[in-house]
N, CA, C and O atoms as a Tripos MOL2 file, in Angstrom:
@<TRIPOS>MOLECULE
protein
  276   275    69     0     0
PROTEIN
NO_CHARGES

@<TRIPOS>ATOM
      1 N          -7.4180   14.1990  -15.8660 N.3       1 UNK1
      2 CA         -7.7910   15.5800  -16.0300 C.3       1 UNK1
      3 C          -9.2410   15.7160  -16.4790 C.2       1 UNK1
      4 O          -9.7730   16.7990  -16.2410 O.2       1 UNK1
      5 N          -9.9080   14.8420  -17.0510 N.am      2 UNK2
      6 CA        -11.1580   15.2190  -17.7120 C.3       2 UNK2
      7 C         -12.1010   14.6470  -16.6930 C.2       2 UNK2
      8 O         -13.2740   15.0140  -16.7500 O.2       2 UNK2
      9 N         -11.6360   13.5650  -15.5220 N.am      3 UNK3
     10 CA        -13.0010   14.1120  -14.5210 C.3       3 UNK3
     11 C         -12.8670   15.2070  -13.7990 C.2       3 UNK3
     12 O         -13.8900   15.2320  -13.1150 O.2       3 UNK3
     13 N         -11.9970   16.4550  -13.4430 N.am      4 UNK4
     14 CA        -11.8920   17.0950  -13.2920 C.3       4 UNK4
     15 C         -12.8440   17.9390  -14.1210 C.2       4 UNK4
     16 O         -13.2020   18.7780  -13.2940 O.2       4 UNK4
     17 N         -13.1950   18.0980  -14.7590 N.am      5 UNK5
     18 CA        -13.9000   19.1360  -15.7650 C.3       5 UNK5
     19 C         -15.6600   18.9780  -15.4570 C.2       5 UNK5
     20 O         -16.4260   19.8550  -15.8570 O.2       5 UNK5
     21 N         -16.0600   17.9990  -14.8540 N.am      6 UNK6
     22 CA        -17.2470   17.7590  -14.7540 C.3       6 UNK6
     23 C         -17.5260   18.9080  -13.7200 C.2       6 UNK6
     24 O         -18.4640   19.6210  -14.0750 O.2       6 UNK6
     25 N         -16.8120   19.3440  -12.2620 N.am      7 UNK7
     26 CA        -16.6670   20.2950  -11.8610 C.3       7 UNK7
     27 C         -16.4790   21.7150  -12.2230 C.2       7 UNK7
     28 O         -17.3500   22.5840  -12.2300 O.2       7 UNK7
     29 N         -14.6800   21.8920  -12.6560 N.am      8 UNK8
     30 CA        -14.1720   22.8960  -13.1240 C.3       8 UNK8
     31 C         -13.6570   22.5760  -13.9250 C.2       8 UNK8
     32 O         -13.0670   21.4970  -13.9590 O.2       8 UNK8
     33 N         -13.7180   23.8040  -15.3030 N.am      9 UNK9
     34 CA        -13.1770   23.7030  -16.4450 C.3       9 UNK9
     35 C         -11.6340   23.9750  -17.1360 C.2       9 UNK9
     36 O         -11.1480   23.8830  -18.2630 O.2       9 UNK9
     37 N         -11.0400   24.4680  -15.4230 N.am     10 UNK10
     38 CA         -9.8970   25.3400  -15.5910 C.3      10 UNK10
     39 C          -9.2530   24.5790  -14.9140 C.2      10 UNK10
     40 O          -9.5620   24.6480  -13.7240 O.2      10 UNK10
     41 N          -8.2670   23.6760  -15.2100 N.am     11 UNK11
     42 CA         -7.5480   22.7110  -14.2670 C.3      11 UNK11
     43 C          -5.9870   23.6490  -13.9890 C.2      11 UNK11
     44 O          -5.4430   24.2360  -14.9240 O.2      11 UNK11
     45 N          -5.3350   23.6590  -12.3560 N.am     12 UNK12
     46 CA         -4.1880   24.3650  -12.7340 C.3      12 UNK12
     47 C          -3.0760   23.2320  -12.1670 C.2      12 UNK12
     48 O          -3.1550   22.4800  -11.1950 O.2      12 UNK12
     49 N          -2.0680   23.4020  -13.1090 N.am     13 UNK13
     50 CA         -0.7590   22.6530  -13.0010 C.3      13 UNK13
     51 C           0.0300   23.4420  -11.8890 C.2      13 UNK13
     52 O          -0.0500   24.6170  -11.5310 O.2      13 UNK13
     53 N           0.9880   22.1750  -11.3760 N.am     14 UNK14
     54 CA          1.7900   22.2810  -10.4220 C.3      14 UNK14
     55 C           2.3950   23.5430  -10.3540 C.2      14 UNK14
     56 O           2.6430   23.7720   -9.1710 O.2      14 UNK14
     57 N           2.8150   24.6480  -11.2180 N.am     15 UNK15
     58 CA          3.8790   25.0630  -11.6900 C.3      15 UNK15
     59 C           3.2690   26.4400  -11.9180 C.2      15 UNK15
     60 O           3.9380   27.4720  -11.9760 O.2      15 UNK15
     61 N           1.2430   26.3360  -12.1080 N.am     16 UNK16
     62 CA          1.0920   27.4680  -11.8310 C.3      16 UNK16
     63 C           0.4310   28.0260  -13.0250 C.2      16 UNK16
     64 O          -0.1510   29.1070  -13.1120 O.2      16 UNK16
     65 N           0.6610   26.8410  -14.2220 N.am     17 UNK17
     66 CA         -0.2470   27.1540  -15.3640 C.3      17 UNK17
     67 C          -1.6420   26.4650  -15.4680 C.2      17 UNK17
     68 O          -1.7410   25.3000  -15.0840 O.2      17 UNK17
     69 N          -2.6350   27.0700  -15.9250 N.am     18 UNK18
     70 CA         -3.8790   26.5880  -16.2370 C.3      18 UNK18
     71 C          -3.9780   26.4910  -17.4330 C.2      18 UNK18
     72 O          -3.5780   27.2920  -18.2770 O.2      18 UNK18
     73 N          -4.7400   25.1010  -17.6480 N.am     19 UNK19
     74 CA         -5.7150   24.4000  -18.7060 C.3      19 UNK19
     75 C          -7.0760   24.4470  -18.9160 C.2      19 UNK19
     76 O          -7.7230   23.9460  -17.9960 O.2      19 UNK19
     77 N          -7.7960   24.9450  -19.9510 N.am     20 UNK20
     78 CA         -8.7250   24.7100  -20.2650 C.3      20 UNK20
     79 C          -9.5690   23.5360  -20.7050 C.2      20 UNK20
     80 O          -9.1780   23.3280  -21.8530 O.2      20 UNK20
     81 N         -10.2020   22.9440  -20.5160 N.am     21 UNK21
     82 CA        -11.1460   22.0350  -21.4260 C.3      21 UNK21
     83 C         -12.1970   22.1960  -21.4360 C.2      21 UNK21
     84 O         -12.8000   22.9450  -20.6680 O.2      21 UNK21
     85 N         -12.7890   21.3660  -22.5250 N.am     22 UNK22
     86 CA        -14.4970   21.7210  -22.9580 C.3      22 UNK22
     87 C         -14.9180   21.1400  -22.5070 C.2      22 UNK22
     88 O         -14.4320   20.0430  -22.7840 O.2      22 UNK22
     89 N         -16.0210   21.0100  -21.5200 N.am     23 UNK23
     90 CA        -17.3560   19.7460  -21.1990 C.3      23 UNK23
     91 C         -17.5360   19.1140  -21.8690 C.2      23 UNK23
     92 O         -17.0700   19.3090  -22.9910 O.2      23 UNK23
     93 N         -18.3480   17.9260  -21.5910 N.am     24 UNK24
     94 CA        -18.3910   16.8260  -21.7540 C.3      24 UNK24
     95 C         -19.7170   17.4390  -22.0130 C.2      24 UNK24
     96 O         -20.1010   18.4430  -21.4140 O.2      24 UNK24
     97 N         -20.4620   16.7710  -22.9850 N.am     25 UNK25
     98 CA        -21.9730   16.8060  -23.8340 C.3      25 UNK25
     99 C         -23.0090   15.9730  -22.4490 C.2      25 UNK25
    100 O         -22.7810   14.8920  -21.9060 O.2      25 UNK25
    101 N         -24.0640   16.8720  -22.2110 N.am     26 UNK26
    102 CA        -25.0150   16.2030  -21.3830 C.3      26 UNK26
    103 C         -25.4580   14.9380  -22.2480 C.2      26 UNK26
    104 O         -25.7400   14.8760  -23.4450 O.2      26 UNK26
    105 N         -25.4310   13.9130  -21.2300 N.am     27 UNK27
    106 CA        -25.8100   12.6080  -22.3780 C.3      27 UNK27
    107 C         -27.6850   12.3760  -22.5540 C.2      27 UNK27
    108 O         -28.3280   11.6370  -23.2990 O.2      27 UNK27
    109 N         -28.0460   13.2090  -21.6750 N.am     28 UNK28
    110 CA        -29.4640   13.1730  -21.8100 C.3      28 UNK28
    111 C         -30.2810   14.4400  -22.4080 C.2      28 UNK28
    112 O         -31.3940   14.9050  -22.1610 O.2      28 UNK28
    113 N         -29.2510   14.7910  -23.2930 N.am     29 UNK29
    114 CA        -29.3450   15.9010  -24.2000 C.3      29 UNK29
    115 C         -30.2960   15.0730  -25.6170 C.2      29 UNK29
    116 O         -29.9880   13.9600  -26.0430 O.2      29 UNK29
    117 N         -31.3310   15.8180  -26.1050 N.am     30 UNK30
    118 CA        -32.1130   15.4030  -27.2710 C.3      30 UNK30
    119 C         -30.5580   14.8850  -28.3100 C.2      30 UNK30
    120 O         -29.3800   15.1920  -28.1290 O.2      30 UNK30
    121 N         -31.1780   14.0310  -29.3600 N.am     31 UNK31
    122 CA        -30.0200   14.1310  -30.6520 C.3      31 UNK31
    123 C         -30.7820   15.2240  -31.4250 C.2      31 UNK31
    124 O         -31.9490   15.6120  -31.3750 O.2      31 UNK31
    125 N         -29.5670   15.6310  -32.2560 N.am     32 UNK32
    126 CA        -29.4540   16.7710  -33.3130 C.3      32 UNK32
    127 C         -30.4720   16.4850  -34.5940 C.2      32 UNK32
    128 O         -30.4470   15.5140  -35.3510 O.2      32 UNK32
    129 N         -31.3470   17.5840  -34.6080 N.am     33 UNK33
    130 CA        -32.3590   17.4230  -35.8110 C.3      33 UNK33
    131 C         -31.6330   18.2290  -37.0220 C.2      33 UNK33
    132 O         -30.7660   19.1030  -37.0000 O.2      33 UNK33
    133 N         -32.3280   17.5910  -38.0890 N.am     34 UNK34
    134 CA        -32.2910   18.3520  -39.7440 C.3      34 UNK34
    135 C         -33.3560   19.8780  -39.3070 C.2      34 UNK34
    136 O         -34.3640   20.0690  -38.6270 O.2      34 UNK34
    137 N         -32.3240   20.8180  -40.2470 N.am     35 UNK35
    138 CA        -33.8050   21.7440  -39.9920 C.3      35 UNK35
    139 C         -34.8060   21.5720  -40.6530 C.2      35 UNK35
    140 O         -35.7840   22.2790  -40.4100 O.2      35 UNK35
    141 N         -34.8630   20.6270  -41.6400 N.am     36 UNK36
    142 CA        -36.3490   19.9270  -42.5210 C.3      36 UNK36
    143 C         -36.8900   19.2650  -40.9710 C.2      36 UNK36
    144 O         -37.8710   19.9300  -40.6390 O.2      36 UNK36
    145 N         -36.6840   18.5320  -40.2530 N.am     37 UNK37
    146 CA        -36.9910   17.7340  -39.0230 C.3      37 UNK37
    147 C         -37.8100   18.9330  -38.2820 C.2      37 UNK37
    148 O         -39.0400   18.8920  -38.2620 O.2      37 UNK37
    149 N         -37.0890   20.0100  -37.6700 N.am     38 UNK38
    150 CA        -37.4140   21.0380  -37.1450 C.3      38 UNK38
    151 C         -38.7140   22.1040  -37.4070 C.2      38 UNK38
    152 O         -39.5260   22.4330  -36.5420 O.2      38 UNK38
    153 N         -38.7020   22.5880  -38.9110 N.am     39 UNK39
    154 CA        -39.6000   23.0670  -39.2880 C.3      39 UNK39
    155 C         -41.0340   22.0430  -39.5750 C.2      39 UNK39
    156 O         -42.1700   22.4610  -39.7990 O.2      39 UNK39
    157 N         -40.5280   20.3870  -39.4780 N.am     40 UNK40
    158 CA        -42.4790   19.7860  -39.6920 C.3      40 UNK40
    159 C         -42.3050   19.7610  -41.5220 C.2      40 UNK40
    160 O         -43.3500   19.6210  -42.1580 O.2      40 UNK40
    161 N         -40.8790   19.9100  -42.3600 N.am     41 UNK41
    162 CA        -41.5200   19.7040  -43.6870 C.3      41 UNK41
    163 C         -42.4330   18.4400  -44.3750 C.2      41 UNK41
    164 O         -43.0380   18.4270  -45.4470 O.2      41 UNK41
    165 N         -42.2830   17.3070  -43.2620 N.am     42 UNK42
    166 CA        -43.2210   16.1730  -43.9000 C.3      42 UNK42
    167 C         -44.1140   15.7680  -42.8700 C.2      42 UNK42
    168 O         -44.2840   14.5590  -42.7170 O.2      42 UNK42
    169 N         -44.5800   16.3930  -42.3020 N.am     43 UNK43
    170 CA        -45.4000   16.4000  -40.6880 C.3      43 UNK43
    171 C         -46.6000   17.1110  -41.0800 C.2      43 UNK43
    172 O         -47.7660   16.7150  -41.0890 O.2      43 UNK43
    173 N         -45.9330   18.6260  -41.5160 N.am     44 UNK44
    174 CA        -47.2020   19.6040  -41.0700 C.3      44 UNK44
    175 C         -47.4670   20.4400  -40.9500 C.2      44 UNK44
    176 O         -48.5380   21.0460  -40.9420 O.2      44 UNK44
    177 N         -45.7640   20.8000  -40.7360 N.am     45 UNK45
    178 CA        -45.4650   22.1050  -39.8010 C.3      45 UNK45
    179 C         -44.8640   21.1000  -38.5100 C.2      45 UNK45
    180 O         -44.7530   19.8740  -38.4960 O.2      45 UNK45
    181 N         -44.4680   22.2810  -37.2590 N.am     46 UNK46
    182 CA        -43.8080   21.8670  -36.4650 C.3      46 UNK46
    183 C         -45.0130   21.0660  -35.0190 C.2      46 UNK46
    184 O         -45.8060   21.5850  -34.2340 O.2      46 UNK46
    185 N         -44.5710   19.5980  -35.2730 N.am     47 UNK47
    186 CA        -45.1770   18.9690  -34.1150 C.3      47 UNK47
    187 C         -46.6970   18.6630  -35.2090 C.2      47 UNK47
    188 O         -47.7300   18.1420  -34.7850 O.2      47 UNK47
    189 N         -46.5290   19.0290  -36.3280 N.am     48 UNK48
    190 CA        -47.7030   18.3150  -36.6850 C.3      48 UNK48
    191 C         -49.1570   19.4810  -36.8300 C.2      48 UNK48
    192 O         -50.2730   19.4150  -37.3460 O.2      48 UNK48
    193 N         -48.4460   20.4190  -36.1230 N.am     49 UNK49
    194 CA        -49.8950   21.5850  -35.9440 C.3      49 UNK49
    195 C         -51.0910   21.7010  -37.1230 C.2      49 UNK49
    196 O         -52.2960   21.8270  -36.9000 O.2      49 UNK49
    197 N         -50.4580   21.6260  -38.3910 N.am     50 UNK50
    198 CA        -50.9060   22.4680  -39.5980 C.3      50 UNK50
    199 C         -51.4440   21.2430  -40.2130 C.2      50 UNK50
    200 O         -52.5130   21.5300  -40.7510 O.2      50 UNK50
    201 N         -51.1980   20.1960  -40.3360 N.am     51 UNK51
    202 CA        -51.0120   19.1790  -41.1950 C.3      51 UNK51
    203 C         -52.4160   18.5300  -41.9030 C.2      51 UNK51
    204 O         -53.2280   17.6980  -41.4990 O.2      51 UNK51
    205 N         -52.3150   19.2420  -43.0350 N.am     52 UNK52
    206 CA        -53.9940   19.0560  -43.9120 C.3      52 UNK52
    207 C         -54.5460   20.4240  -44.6450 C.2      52 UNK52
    208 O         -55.2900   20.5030  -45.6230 O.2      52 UNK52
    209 N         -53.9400   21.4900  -43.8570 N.am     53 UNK53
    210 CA        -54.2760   22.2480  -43.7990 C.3      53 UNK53
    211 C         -53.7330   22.8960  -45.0600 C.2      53 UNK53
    212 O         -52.5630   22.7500  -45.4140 O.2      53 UNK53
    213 N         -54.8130   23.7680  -45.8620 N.am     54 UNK54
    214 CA        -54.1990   24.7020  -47.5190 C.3      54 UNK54
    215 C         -52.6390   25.6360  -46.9530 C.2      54 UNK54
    216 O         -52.2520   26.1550  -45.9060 O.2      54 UNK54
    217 N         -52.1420   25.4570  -48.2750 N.am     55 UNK55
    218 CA        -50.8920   26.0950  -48.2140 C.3      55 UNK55
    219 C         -50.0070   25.4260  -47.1120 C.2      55 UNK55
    220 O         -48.9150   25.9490  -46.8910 O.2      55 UNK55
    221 N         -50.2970   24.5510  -46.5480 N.am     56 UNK56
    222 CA        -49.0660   23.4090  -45.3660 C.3      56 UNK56
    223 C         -48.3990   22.6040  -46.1420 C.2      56 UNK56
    224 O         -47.5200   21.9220  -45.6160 O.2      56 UNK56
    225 N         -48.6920   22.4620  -47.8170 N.am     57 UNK57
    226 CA        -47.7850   20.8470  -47.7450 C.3      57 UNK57
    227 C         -47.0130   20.8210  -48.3650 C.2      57 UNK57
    228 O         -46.7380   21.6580  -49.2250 O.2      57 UNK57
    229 N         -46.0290   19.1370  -47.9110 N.am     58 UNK58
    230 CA        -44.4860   19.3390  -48.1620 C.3      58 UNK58
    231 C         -43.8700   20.4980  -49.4580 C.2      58 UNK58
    232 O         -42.8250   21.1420  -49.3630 O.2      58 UNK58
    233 N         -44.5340   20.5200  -50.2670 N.am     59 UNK59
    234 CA        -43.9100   21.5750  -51.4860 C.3      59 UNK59
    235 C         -43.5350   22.9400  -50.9760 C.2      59 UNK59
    236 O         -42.4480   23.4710  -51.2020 O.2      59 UNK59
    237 N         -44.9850   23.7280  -49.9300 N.am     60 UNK60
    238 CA        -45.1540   25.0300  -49.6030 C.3      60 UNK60
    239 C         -43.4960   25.0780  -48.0850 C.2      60 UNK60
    240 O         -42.6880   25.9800  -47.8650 O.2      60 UNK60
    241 N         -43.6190   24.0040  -47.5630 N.am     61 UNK61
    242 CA        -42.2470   24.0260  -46.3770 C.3      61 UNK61
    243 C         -41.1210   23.6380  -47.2320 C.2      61 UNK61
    244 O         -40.0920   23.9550  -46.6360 O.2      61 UNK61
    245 N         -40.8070   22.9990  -48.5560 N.am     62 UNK62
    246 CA        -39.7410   22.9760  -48.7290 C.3      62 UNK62
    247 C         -39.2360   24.2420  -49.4450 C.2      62 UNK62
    248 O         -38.0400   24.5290  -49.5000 O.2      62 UNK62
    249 N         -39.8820   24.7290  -49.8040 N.am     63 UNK63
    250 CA        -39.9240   26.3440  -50.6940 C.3      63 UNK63
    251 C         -39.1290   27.2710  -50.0160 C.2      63 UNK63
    252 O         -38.1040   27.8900  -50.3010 O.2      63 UNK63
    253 N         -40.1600   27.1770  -48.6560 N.am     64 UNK64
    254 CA        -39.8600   28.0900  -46.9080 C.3      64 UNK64
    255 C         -38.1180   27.2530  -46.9490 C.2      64 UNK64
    256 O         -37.1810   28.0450  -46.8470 O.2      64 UNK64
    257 N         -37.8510   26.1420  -47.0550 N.am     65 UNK65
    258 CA        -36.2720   25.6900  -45.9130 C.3      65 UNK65
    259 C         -35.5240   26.4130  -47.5100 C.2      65 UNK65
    260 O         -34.3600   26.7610  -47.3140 O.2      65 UNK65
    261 N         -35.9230   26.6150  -48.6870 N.am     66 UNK66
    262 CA        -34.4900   26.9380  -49.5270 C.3      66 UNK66
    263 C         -34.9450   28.5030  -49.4100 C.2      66 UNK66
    264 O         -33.9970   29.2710  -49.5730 O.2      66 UNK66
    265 N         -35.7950   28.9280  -49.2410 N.am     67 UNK67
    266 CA        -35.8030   30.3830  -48.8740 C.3      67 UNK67
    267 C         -34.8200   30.8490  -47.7010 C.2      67 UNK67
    268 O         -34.0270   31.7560  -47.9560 O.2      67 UNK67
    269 N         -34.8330   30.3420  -46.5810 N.am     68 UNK68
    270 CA        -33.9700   30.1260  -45.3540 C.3      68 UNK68
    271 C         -32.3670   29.8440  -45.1090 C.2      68 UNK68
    272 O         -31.5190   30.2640  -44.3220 O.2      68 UNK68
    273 N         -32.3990   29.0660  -46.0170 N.am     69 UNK69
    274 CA        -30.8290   28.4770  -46.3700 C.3      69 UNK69
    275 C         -30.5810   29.7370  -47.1100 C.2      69 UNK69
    276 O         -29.4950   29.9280  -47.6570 O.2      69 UNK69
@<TRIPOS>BOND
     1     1     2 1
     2     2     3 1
     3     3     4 2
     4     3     5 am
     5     5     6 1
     6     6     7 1
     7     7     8 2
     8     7     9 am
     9     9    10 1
    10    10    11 1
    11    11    12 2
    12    11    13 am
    13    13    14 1
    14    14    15 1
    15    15    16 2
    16    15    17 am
    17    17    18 1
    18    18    19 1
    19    19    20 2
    20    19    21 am
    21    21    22 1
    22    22    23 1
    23    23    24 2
    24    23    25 am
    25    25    26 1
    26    26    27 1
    27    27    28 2
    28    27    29 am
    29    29    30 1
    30    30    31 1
    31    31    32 2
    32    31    33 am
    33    33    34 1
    34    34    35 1
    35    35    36 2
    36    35    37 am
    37    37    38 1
    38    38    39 1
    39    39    40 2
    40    39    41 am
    41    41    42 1
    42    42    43 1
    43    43    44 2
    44    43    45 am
    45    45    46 1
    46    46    47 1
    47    47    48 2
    48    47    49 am
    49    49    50 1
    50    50    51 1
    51    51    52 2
    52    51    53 am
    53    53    54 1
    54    54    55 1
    55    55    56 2
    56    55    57 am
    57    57    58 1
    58    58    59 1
    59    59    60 2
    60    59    61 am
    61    61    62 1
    62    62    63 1
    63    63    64 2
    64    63    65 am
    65    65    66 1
    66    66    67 1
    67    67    68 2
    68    67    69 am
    69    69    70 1
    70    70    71 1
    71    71    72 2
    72    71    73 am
    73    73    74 1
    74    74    75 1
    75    75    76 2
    76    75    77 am
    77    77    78 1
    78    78    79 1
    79    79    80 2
    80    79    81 am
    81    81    82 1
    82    82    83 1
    83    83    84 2
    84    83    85 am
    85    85    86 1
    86    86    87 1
    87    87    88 2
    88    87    89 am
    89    89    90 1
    90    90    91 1
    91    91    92 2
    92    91    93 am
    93    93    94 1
    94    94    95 1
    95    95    96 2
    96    95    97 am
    97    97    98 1
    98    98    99 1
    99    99   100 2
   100    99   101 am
   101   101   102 1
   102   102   103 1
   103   103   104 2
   104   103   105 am
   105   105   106 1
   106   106   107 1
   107   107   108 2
   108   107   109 am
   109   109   110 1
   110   110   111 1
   111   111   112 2
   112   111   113 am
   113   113   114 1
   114   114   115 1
   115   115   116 2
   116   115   117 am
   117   117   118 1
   118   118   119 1
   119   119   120 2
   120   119   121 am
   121   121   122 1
   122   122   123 1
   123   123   124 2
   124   123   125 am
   125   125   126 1
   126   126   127 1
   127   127   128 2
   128   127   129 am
   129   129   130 1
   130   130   131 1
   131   131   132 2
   132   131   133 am
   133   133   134 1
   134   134   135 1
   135   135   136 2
   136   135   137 am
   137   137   138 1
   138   138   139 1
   139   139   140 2
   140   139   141 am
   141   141   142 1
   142   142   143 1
   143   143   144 2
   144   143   145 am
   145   145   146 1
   146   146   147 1
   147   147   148 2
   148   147   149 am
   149   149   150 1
   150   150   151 1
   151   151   152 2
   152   151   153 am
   153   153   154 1
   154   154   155 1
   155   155   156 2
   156   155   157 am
   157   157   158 1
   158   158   159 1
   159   159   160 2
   160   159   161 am
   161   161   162 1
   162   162   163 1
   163   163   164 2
   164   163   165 am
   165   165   166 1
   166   166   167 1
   167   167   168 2
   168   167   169 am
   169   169   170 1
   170   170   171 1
   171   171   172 2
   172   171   173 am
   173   173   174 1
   174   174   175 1
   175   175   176 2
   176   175   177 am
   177   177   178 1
   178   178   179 1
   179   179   180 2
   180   179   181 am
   181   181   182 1
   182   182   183 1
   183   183   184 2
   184   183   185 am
   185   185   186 1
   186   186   187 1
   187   187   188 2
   188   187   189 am
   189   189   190 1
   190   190   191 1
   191   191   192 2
   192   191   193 am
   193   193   194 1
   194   194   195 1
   195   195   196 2
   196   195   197 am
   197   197   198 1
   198   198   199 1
   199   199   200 2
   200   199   201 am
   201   201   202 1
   202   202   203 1
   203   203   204 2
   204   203   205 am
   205   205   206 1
   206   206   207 1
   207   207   208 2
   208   207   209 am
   209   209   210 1
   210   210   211 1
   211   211   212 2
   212   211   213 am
   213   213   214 1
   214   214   215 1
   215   215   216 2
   216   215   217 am
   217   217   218 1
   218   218   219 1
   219   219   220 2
   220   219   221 am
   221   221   222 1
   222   222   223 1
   223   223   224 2
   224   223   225 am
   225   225   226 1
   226   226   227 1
   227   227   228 2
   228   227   229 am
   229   229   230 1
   230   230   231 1
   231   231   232 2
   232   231   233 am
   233   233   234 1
   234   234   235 1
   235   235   236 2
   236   235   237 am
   237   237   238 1
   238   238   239 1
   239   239   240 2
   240   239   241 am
   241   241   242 1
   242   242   243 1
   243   243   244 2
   244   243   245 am
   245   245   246 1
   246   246   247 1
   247   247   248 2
   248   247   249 am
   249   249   250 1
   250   250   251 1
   251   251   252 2
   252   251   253 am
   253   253   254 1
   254   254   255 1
   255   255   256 2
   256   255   257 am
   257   257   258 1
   258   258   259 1
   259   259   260 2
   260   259   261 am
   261   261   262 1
   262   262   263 1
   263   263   264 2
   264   263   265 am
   265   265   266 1
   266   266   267 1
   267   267   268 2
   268   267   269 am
   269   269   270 1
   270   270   271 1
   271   271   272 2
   272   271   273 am
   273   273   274 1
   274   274   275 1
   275   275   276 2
@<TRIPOS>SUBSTRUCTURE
     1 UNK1         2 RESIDUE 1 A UNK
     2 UNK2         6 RESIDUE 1 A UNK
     3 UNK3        10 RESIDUE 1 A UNK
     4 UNK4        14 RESIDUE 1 A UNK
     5 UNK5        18 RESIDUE 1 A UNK
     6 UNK6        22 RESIDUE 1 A UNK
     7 UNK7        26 RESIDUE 1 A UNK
     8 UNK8        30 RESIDUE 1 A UNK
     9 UNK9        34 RESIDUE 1 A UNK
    10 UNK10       38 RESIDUE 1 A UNK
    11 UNK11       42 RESIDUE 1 A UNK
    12 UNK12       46 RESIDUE 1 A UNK
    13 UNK13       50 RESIDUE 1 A UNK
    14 UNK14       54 RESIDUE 1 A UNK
    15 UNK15       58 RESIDUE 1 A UNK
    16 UNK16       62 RESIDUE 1 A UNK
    17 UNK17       66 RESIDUE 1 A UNK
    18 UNK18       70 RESIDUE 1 A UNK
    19 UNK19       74 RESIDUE 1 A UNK
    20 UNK20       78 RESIDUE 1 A UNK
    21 UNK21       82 RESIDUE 1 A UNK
    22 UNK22       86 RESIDUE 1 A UNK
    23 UNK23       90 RESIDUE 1 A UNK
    24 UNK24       94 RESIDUE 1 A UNK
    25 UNK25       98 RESIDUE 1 A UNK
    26 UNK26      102 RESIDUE 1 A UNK
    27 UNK27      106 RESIDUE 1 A UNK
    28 UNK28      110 RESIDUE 1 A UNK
    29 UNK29      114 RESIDUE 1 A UNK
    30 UNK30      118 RESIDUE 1 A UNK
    31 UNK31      122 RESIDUE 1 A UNK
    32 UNK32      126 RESIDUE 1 A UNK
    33 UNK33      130 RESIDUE 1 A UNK
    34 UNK34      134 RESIDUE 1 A UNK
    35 UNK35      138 RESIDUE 1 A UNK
    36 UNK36      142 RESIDUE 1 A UNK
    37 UNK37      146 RESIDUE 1 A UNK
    38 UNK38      150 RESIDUE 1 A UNK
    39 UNK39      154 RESIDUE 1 A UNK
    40 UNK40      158 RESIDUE 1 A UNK
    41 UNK41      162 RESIDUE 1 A UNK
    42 UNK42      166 RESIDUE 1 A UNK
    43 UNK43      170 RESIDUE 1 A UNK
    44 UNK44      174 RESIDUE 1 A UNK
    45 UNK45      178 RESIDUE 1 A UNK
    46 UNK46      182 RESIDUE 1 A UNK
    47 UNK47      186 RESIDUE 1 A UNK
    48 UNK48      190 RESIDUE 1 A UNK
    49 UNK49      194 RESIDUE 1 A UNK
    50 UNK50      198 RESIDUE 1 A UNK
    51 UNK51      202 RESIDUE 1 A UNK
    52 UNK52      206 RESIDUE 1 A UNK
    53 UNK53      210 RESIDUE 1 A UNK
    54 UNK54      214 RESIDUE 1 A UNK
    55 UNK55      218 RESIDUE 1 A UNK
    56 UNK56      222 RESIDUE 1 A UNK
    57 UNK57      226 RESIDUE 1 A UNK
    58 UNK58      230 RESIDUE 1 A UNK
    59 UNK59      234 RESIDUE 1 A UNK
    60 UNK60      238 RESIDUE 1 A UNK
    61 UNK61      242 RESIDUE 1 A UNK
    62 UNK62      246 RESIDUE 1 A UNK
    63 UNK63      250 RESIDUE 1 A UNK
    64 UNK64      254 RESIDUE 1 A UNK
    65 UNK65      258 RESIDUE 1 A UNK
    66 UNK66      262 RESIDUE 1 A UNK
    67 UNK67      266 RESIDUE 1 A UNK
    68 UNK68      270 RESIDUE 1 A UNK
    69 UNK69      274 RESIDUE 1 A UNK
């Protein structure tokens, strides 16, 4: 039943009932970041943009992620 789903998600039984299942996770999907990861708190900012820069560092973004939470 679950290569079935790579297609359609709705498999139907003999009898006339349908099943649902969930997809299968793209495997060339990024892995899952921290939102500290996300926002750049030990980078910079995000991707590094800011990084040096007054009012950017780690203290001023960790302030920002418990403001957020």
């Amino acid at each position: 039943m679950s290569a079935a789903c790579d297609v359609n998600c709705m498999v139907r039984e003999e009898d006339g009932s349908a099943a649902y299942i969930l997809k299968r996770p793209n495997r060339d999907m990024p892995k899952p970041r921290s939102l500290e990861e996300v926002i750049g708190v030990y980078t910079g900012g995000p991707g590094g943009r800011h990084h040096g820069e007054p009012d950017h560092s780690p203290q001023k973004y960790l302030e920002f992620l418990d403001f957020i939470k």
